[in-house]
N, C-alpha and C positions, 0 to 999 in steps of 0.2 A: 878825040871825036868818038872814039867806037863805044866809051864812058857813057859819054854827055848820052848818043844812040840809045843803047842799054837802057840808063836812067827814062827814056823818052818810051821807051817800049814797056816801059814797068810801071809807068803811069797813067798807059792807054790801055793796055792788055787788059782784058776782061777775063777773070777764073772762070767765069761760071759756061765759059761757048761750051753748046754738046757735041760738036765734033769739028773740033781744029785738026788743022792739017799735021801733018808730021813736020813737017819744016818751024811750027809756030808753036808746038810742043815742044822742039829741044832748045829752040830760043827761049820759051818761058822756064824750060825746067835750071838754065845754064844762068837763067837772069834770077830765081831763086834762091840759086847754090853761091854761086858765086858775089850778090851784092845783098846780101842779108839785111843791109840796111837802107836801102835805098828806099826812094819816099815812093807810098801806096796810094791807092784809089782811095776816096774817106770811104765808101761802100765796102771794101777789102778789107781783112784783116791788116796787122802788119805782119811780116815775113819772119815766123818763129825762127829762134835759135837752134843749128842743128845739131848739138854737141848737148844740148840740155832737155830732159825729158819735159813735158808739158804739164798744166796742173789741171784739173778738173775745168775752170771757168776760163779757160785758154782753150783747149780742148773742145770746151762745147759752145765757145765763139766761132772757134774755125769749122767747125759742123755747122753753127746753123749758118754762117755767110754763104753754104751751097743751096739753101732756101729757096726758091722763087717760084711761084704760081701754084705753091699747093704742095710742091712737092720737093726734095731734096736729090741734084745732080750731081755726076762726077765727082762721087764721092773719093773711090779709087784712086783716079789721078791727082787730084786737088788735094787731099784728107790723107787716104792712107797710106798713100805713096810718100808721105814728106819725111825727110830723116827723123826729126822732132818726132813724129808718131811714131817711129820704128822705134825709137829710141824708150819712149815711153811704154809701149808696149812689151820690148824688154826687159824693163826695171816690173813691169807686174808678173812676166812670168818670174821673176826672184824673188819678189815680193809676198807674193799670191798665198804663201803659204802661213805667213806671219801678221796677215791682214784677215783672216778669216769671217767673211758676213759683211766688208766693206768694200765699198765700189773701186777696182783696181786701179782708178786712174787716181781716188783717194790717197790711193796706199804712195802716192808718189811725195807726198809730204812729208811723211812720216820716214821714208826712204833718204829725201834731202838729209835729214839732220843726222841719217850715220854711214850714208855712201858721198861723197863729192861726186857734181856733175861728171867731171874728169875722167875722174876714175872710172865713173858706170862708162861712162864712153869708149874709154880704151879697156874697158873688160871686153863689151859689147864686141870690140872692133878686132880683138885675136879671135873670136869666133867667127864674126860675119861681116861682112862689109857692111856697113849700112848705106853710104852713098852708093855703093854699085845695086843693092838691093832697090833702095828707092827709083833709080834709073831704071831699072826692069820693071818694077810696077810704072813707071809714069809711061814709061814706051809702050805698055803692054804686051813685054817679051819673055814673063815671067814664067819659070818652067815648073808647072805644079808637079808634073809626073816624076821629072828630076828627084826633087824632093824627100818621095816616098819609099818605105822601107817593109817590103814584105817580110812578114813574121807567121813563118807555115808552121803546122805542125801534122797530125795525123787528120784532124777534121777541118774545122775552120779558118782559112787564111785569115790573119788582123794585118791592115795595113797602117803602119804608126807616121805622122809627119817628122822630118828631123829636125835642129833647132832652126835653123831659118824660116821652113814653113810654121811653125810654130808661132814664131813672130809673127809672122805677114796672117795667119789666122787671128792671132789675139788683137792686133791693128785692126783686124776687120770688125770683130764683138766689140771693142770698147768703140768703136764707130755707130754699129750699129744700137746699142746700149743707149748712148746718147739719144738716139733720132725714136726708139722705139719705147724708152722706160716710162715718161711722162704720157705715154699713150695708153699703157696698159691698166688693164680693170683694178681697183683696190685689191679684190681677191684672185689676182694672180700671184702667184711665189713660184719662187726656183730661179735660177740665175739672172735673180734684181739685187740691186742695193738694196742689203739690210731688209730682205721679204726671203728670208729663210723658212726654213721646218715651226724653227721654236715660235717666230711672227705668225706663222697660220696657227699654229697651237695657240696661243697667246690670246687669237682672236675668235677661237672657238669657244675658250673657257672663258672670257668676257663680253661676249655679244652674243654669244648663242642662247636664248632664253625659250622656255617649253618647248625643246625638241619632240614632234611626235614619231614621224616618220624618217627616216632616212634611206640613201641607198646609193656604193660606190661604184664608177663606173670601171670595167675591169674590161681590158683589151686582149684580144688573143695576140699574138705574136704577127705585131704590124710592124713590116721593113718597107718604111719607105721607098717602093718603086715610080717608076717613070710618071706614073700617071699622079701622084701626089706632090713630087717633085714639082713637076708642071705646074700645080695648080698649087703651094709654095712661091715659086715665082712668080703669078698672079699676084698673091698677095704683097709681095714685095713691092711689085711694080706699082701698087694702089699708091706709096707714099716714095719708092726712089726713084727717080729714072736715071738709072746707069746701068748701058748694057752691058760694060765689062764689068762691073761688081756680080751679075746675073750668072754671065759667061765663068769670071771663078767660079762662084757656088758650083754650079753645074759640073768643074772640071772635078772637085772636089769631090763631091757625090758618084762622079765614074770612076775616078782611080780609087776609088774605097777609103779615105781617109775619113771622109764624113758620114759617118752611116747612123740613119735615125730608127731604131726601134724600139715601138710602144713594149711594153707590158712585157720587159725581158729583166725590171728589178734593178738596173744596175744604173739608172742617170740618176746624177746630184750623188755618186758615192765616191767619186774622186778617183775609179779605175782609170787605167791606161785605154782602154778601147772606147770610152767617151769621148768625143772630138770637142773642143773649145766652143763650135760653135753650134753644139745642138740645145743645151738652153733657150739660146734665144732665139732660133727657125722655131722652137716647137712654140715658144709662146708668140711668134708670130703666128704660125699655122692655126694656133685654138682663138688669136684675137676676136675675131668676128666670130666663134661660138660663145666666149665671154663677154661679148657685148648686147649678143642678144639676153643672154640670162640677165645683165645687169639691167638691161632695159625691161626685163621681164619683172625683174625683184621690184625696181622702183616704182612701175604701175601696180603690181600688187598692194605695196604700203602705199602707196595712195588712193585705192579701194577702201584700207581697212587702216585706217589710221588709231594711232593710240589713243585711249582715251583716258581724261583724266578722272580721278577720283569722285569730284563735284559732279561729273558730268555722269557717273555710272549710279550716285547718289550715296551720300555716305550713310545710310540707314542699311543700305541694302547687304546681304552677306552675300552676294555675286563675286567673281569674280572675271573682267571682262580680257580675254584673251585674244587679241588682234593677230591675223593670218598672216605669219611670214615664211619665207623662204630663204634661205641662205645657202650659197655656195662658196666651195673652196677649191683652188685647181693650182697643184704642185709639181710641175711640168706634165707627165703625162698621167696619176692620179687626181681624180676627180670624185669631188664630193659633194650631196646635193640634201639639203636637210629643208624638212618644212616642220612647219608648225599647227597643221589643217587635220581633214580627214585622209584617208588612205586612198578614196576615189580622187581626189588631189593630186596625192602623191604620185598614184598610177598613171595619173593623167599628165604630169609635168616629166615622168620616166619617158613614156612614149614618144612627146615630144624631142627630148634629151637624142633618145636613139635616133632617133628619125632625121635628127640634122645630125647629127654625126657621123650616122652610114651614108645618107644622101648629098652631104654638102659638103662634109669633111673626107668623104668615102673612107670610112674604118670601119676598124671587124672588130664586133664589140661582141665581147663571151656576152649572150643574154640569161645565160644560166648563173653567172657569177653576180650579175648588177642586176642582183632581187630586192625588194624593198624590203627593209626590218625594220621592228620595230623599236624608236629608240629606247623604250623601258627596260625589257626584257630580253633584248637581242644586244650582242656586243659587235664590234662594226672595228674592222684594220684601215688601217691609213696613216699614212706615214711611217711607219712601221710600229704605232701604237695602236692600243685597242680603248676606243671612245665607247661610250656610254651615258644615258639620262639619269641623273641619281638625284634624290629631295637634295637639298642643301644641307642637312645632317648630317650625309652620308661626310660632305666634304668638310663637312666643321663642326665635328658630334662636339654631344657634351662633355663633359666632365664626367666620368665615370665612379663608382662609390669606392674605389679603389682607390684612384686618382685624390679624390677630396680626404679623403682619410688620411692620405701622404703629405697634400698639401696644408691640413691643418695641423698634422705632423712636426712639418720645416716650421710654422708659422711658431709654432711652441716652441720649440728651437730657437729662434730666432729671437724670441723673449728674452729669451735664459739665456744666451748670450750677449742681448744689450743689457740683461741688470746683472750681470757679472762684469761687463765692462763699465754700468757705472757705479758699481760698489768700489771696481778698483780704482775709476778717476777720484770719487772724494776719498778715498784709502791713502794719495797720490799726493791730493789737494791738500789733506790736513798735514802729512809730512813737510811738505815744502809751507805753507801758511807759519806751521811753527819756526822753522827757517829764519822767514823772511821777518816773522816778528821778533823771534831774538837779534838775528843780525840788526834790526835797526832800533830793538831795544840797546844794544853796545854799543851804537854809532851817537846816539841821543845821549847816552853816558860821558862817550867820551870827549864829544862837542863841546863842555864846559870848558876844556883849558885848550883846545886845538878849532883851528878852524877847515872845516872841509871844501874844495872846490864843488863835488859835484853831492846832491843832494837827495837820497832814492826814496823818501817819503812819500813824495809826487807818485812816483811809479808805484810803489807798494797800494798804496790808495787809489790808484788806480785797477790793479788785479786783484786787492781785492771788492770794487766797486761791480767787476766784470763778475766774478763768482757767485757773491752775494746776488744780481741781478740774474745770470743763469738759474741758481737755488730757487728762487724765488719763482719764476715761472716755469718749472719742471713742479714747483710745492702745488700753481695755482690750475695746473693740467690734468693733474691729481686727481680725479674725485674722490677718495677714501679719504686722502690726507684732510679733504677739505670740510668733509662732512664730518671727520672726527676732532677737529680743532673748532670746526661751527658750534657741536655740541658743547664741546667742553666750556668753552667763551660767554655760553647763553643761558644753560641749563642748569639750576641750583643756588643763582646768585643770588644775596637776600638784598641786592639794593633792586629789587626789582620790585620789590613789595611796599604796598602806598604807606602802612604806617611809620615805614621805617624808612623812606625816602621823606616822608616831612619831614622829619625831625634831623634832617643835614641840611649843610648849606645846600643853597641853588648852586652856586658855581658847581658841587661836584656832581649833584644831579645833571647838569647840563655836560658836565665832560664827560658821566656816566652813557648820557644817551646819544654823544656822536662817538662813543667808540662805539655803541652795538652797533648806530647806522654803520659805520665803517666796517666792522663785523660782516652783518647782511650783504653788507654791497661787494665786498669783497670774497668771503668767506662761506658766503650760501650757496650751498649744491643744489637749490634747485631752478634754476635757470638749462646751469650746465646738463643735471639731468634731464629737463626736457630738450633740450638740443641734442644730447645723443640718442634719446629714443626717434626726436623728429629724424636721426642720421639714419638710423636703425631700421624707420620703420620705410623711410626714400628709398634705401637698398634693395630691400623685401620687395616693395613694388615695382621696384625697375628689375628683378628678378621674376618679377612676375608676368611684368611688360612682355621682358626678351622670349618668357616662354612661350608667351602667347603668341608674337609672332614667330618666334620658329615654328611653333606649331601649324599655322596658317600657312605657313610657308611651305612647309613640308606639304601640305595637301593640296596647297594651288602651285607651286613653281617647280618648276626640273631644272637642274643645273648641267655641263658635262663635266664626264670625269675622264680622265685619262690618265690610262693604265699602262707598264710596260709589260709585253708579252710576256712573264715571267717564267711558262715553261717551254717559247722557244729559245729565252736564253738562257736555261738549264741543259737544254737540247744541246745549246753552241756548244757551251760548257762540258758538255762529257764530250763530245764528239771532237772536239779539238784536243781533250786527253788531259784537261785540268785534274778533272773528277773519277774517280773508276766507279763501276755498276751501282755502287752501292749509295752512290754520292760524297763520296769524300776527297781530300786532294790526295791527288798523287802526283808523280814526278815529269815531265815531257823529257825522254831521253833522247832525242835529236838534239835537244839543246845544248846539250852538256859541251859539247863542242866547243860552244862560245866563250867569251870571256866573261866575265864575272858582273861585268859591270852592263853587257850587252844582255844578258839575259834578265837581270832587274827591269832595264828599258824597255825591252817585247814585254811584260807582264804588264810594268808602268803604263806602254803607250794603251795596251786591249782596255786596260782597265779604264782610265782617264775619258778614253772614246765612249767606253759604254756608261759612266757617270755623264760625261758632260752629254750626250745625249738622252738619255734619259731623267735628264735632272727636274724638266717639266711635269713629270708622272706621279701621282699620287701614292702608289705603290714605292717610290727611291728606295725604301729604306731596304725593300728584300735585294735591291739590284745592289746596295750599299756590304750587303751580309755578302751578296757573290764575289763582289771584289776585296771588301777586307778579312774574308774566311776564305773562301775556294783559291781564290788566285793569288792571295798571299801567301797563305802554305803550300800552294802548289807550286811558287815559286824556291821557297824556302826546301821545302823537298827535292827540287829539281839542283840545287846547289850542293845541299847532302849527299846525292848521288854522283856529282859531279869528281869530289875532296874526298870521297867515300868516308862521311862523317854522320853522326847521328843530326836528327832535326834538333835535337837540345843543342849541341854546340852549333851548330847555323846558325839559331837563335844567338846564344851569346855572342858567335861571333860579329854579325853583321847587327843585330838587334831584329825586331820586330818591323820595325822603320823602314830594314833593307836598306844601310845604310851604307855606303863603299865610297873607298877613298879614291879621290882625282890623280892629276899627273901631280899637283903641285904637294899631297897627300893631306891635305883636307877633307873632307867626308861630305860625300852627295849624296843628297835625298831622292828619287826617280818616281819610286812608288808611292803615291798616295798614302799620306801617315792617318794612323787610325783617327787622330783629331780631326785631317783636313778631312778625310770622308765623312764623318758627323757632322762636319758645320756645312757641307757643299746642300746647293738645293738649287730652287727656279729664281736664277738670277740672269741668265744668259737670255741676249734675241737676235742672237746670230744664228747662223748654219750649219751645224756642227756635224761633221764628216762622221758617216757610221763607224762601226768597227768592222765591215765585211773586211776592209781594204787591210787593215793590220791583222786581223784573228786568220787572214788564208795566207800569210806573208810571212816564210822566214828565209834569213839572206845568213849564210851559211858562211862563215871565213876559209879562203884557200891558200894552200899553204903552197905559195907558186912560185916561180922564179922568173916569171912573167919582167918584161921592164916597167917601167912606172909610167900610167897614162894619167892621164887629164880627167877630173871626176866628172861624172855625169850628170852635174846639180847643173841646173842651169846657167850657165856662164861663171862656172866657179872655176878661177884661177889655181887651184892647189894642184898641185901634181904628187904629192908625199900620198898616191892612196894604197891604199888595197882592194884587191879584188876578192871579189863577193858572188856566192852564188845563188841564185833565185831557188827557191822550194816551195811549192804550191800546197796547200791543205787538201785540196781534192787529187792531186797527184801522191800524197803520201800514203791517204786512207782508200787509194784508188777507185773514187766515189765519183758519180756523176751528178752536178751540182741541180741537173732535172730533176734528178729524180727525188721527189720530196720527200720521202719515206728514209731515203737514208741523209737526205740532206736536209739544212735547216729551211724552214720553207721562208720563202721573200728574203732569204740573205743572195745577197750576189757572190760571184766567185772572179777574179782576177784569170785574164783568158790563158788559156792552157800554153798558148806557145810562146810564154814568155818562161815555163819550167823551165831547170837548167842552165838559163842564160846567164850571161857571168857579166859584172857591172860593176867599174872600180869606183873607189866610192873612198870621200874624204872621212875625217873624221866627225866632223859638224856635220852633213849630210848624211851619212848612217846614222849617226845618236838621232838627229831628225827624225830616220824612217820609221830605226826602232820606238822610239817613244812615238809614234803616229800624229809629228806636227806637219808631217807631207806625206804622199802619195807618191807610187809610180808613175800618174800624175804629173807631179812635181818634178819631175827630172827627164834627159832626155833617154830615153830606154831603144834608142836606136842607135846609142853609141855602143853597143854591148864589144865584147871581147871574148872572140872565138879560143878555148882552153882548151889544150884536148886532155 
C-alpha cells in the first residue's frame, strides 16, 4: 500500500509549487530518490538517474520544465539539488580542463567514453556524499559558511570554496548557463560556449569593416558592494523567481567566496581567486547595457543601410560608406568602434558613460576611455593591440626579393623535371631492349615448344602506353613542333606545279593529305596563339588584382592585430629567461627540479603564449621568443643543473628537449622547431593566458610527510608528492601594482597561496606544469601544513 501511496503522490505532485510545505518536500524528495522509475506527470520530466551524470539536452529539459509564465522557478530544489546534477557538475569540474572553449555539460560525452558512470560515482562518493549533499540543498539546510576556507596572508584575506561547495557552485553556472546563454547579445563573450577571446578576435577581423573611431571602456577598481549586489538580484529576479537560489548568491558574496571585481586584469585567467560564478553574474549584470547597444547598432544600420554598386552608379569613382557601429564586450572589457565622424563617436561615449555610471552605477576611469583614432592610434583589448591598416598591410605583395626566389625554385624546378625525364627514357630504352630480346628468344623458340602463357599482348601493350606518352609530351612541345613542321614543309620539290604534273595523281593526292596532316597536327601556330591568349589573360588579371588592391588600399581599412611584443619581452626578462642584454640565460630556482619537470614549466609558458597569440599578425616574433629565448634558456637552465656546457645539453637531450619516460622511450614537451613553424590561427576557443603558468613554480620537497590524497579534483591516487607553491612576484619581491616594475595588464596568482604545500599526483603536476590546468583546476584548500 505505502508503494501503490508513493506511485499516487508521484503522479499528482506538482515540481513547479513555490512554496511547499516541509512535510511535502521530504515526501517529494524520498519519492525521487528512492522510485527513480515510477511513472511522471506527461508535463514532468522523467526522474533522472542518480548515479549517472546528465548530457546537455537532459539537462536543458529539466531546466526549462521549471518554465512557466515568463519566468523560470525553483531552480535550487527541483534543478540543482538533484544528485544527477551534482553528479554532473562533478565530472566538469574533472573535465573542465581537457574540454577547453566547450560548454561543461558538453565535456560530459566525451567523459562517457573513457570514465564509466560507475566509476565517476564512486570517485565522487569517497569525497562527498552526494545524496546527503542533494538533501541539504533540497531542505534548504545547506551550510555555505561551513565550506569556506580562509587563506590570510600579510594583506588581503582570499576566501577559497572547498570541493563540495565547488560542486554546488558549478551545479549552479551550468544552471544558470542553460536559462541565461540563448539570452545574451551575439557580442557578448567570456564564460559562454565556444564565445572565447579568439571568437571576439575572429569577429573583429571579419566584420569590422572602415573602422574610424574607437574607444575602450576601462574601470577603476569596482568591488562589487551591497548596492550592486542588490541591484544584480534585480536583475536575476527579471527572469528567475527563486528566492533561495537569490538567498545563496547573497550568502556567497558575504562569506567572500564570490567577490566580483571590474578592472583588477585577472577574470577569464583561470586564477584561484576567480569564483565559478562570476562569468556569468557579470554577463548578467551588463545584459540590459548590451541590449541597449544592440538595439542601438540595429536602428543605426537601418538609418544607413548598404548600398549596392547599381545603386551608387557604376560610372561613378565614389566610394559609398554606410555608418556603423560595432561592439565587443568580454566580461568586464568593453569595446565600442564606429565607423562615422568623431562628433559620433563623442556622442555614442557620452552615452556609453552615462548608463553605465547611472544605471549600472560604475566608476569608469574617464581618463583611460578616450576615443582614438583607429588609423593612427593602437587600442589594447584582450590583451592584444588592434589597429585600422589598408588591406596590404595584412596581405602585401610579393616583394622583388621574394619573386626573384621564386623564379628561382621555378628554374629549379625545370631542371629537375628534365633531369628526371632524361632518366625515365634513359630507363625506358634499357628495359624496351629487354623486353624485345626476351620476346625476340620466346618467338624463336616457339617453333618446336609450345608455351602456356603469352607476353606479346602485354609487351604491345607498354609499349602502346609509351609510344602514346612520347607522343603527347612531342605534341606539348612547341620547339619540337615547329622544328619538325619546318622540316616536313620547307624545301620539298613535289611542291612545285611543273614537277607535280608530271606524276601520278594518286601520289599527288597522298602527297597533299600528309601536309594536311602535317598542318593539322604539326603547326605551331594555333598553339602559339593559345599561349600568348594564356600569356596575355595573366598579365591582365595581374593587372585586374592590382587595380583593385589599389582601390582598395584608398577606400577600405581592415583590423590588424598585434601581440604586445615588448610587454612580452618585459615578461620575458623579468621572469629571468633573458639577461639585460636579451639573451637566454639560466632560471636557477629550477634546478631543483627533475629533468623532465623543468622541460614541462618552459613547455607549458611557451604553448600558453603560442596558442594565445596564435591569432596575431605579428606570431612569428612570439614564435622567435619561444623557439630562441625559452628554448635555450631552457637548455641553459639544464647545463647548470649537470654542471655541463650548453653544447652537451644539446646533444644530449637534442634541440627537441627531448627526455626519456618511466617506460624509457623519449617525450617530446616543448614545442619542436617544426611544430612552432607550422602553428598559426586555427583555434576558436579560449585559451588560458600565461599569467597563470609564467607566476607558478611548484618546487619538489623532500619530506617524510605520509602520503595524502592528490588535490586534482576527485582523483583517487594517493602515491603523491608534496609540492610547494613559489610566486613570481614573491621571488622578485615585486608588487604586481606597480606597473613600472611589473608587466602591465598581466595578473598575478594571490599572494597567500605562497608557500603553501599541495600533494600532487603525477598526471596532475605534468598537468600544472605543462599549463593544461590551473590552481583553478584543483582543490587548493586541501593544502598540507609542512613545517
Amino acid at each position: 500500500m505505502l508503494i501503490v501511496n508513493l506511485k499516487k503522490v508521484t503522479t499528482t505532485f506538482d515540481l513547479r509549487l513555490s512554496s511547499p510545505t516541509t512535510c511535502s518536500l521530504k515526501l517529494l524528495y524520498s519519492t525521487l530518490t528512492l522510485n527513480p522509475n515510477t511513472s511522471q506527470n506527461p508535463k514532468t520530466p522523467p526522474i533522472p538517474n542518480p548515479t549517472k551524470p546528465l548530457t546537455t539536452p537532459q539537462l536543458k529539459t529539466l531546466v526549462l520544465s521549471q518554465y512557466s509564465h515568463g519566468k523560470f522557478s525553483n531552480l535550487i530544489q527541483n534543478v540543482v539539488g538533484l544528485p544527477s546534477v551534482l553528479l554532473t557538475a562533478s565530472q566538469n569540474l574533472i573535465t573542465h580542463h581537457s574540454n577547453d572553449g566547450l560548454n561543461c555539460t558538453e565535456s560530459n560525452e566525451l567523459a562517457e567514453s573513457t570514465q564509466p558512470n560507475l566509476s565517476l560515482y564512486h570517485s565522487v562518493s569517497k569525497r562527498i556524499s552526494i545524496e546527503e549533499m542533494s538533501r541539504e540543498i533540497f531542505e534548504n539546510r545547506f551550510d555555505i559558511e561551513a565550506h569556506c576556507v580562509k587563506m590570510s596572508d600579510e594583506g588581503e584575506t582570499l576566501v577559497l570554496p572547498n570541493l563540495k561547495l565547488k560542486v554546488f557552485i558549478e551545479a549552479i553556472r551550468v544552471v544558470l548557463e542553460i536559462v541565461y546563454d540563448e539570452r545574451f547579445v551575439t557580442f557578448s563573450y567570456g564564460g559562454r560556449v565556444n564565445m572565447g577571446r579568439h571568437t571576439a578576435i575572429r569577429y573583429l577581423k571579419n566584420s569590422v569593416n572602415n573602422p574610424s573611431w574607437w574607444f575602450s571602456v576601462c574601470f577603476n577598481d569596482v568591488k562589487f558592494d551591497k548596492r550592486k549586489v542588490d541591484k544584480l538580484y534585480l536583475f536575476i529576479e527579471e527572469k528567475i523567481k527563486d528566492g533561495i537560489l537569490i538567498d545563496v548568491i547573497k550568502r556567497l558574496f558575504d562569506c567572500g567566496v564570490l567577490k566580483i571585481e571590474l578592472g583588477r586584469c585577472y577574470l577569464g585567467k583561470g586564477l584561484p581567486q576567480e569564483c565559478g560564478l562570476c562569468s556569468i553574474l557579470i554577463n548578467v549584470y551588463f545584459n540590459g547595457f548590451d541590449r541597449e547597444i544592440q538595439e542601438m547598432r540595429l536602428r543605426m544600420s537601418k538609418e544607413n543601410p548598404k548600398l549596392d554598386q547599381n545603386e551608387i552608379g557604376e560610372g561613378s569613382s565614389s566610394s559609398y560608406k554606410p555608418l556603423k557601429m560595432y561592439a565587443v564586450r568580454y566580461l568586464d572589457e568593453i569595446l565600442v568602434i564606429t565607423s562615422g565622424s568623431k562628433m559620433l563617436t563623442m556622442n555614442l561615449k557620452k552615452w556609453v558613460l552615462k548608463f553605465l555610471e547611472g544605471e549600472l552605477e560604475l566608476n569608469v576611469d574617464r581618463v583611460k576611455t578616450a576615443i582614438h583614432s583607429a588609423v593612427s592610434e593602437k587600442i589594447d583589448f584582450l590583451g592584444m593591440e588592434l589597429q585600422a591598416v589598408p588591406p596590404s598591410v595584412l596581405h602585401p605583395p610579393m616583394s622583388e626579393k621574394a619573386i626573384r626566389a621564386r623564379k628561382k625554385y621555378l628554374r629549379q624546378k625545370e631542371v629537375k623535371a628534365l633531369e628526371l625525364k632524361n632518366a625515365r627514357e634513359r630507363n625506358r630504352k634499357k628495359l624496351g631492349l629487354k623486353l624485345l630480346s626476351h620476346v625476340f628468344k620466346k618467338s624463336k623458340q616457339s617453333d618446336g615448344f609450345k608455351f602456356d602463357f603469352q607476353i606479346e599482348k602485354e609487351v604491345r601493350e607498354i609499349f602502346q602506353t609509351w609510344a602514346d606518352e612520347v607522343v603527347q609530351d612531342f605534341l606539348g612541345s612547341l620547339e619540337e613542333r615547329w622544328t619538325w613542321h619546318r622540316m616536313l614543309t620547307a624545301g620539298d620539290f613535289l611542291s612545285l606545279r611543273h614537277i607535280r604534273d608530271q606524276l601520278p595523281q594518286e601520289l599527288v593526292d597522298s602527297y597533299d593529305k600528309f601536309q594536311e596532316q602535317v598542318h593539322k597536327h604539326l603547326s605551331p601556330v594555333k598553339a602559339r596563339k593559345a599561349l600568348e591568349e594564356e600569356g596575355r589573360r595573366i598579365k591582365e588579371e595581374e593587372e585586374r588584382k592590382y587595380a583593385e588592391r589599389t582601390v582598395d588600399d584608398l577606400t577600405k581599412l581592415c583590423m590588424k592585430v598585434s601581440a604586445p611584443i615588448e610587454l612580452v619581452r618585459k615578461a620575458v626578462k623579468m621572469a629571468g629567461f633573458t639577461n639585460k642584454m636579451g639573451r637566454p640565460r639560466p632560471i636557477s630556482i629550477l634546478t631543483s627540479l627533475e629533468d623532465a619537470d623543468i622541460i614541462k614549466w618552459y613547455a607549458g609558458v611557451g604553448r600558453r603564449w603560442l596558442d594565445f597569440f596564435c591569432c596575431c599578425h605579428n606570431l612569428k616574433m612570439v614564435k622567435t621568443v619561444v623557439s630562441y629565448h625559452l628554448r635555450f634558456s631552457c637548455i641553459l637552465t639544464l647545463a647548470e643543473k649537470h654542471e655541463a656546457t650548453k653544447i652537451e645539453c644539446i646533444r644530449h637531450y637534442t634541440k627537441d628537449l627531448k627526455v626519456p619516460d618511466m617506460n624509457g622511450s623519449e617525450e617530446v614537451h616543448f614545442p619542436t622547431e617544426k611544430e612552432v613553424k607550422m602553428m598559426g590561427d586555427k583555434n576558436l576557443s579560449d585559451p588560458t593566458p600565461v599569467d597563470g603558468a609564467l607566476s607558478l613554480l611548484l618546487i619538489r620537497l623532500a619530506s617524510d610527510e605520509p602520503s595524502h590524497s592528490c588535490v586534482g579534483h576527485f582523483c583517487d591516487k594517493t602515491d603523491t608528492v608534496m609540492y610547494r607553491v613559489r610566486l613570481l612576484q614573491n621571488i622578485l619581491n615585486v608588487n604586481p601594482a606597480d606597473e613600472d616594475k611589473w608587466v602591465p595588464r598581466m595578473s598575478a596568482i594571490h599572494e597567500s597561496l605562497n608557500q603553501m604545500c599541495f600533494p600532487l599526483c603525477s598526471d596532475h603536476k605534468s598537468d600544472l606544469y605543462t599549463g593544461k590546468i590551473t590552481l583553478q583546476d584543483v582543490d587548493c584548500t586541501s593544502y598540507v601544513n609542512v613545517d
